[in-house]
N, C-alpha and C positions, 0 to 999 in steps of 0.2 A: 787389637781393637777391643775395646771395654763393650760390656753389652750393655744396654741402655733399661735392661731390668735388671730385678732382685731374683735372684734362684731359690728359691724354698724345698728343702731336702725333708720331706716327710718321713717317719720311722713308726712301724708299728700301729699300733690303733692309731696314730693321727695318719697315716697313708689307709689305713681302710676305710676312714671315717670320709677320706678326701675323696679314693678311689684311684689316686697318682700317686708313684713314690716322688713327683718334683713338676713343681709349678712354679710361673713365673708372674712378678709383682710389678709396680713401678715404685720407683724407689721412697722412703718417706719414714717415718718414726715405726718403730718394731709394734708400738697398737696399732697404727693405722692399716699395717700388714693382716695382721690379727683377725681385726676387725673386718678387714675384706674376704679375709678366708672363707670367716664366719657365716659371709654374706651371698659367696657362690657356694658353700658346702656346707648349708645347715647342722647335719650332723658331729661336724666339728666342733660345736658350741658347746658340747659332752666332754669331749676330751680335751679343750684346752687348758680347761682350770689344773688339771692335773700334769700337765706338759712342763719342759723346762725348755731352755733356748738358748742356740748358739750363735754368734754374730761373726764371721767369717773367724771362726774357731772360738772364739772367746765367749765365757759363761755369761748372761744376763744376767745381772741382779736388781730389784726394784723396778720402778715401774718403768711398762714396757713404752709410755708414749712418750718418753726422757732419751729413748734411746735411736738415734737415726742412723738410717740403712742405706748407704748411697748404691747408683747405678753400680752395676758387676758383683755387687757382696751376694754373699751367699748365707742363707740364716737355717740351720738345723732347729726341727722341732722334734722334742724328743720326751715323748711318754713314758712313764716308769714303766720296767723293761721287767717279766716275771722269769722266775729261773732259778737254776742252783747255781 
């Protein structure tokens, strides 16, 4: 059975920022996810610009409201990552 959300895998400052490492959406275009995070986790609104995004594995490129996320996908947000 498909689940009838979006799974949101947070990494790094976008899971501290969230305070989850995974929350769930309803399904719709990759801004309008976005845009909802922003809107239950204020603090997110810092670290998106700098975030990149995965859509049930696959890179995003250009704008995010071009790109739709159906029931069961699963979308990685993922902040530049510090390190050697």
């Amino acid at each position: 059975m498909t689940s009838a959300f979006v799974q949101i895998h947070l990494f790094a400052a976008a899971r501290a920022a969230v305070g989850a490492a995974t929350v769930e959406a309803a399904p719709g275009s990759l801004g309008d996810l976005l845009t909802g995070l922003e809107a239950r986790y204020p603090s997110f609104v810092a670290v998106r610009p700098r975030c990149s995004f995965l859509v049930d594995g696959l890179a995003v490129h250009g704008d995010p409201s071009e790109v739709l996320v159906g029931a069961g996908s699963t979308v990685d947000v993922l902040p530049p990552f510090a390190g050697g």
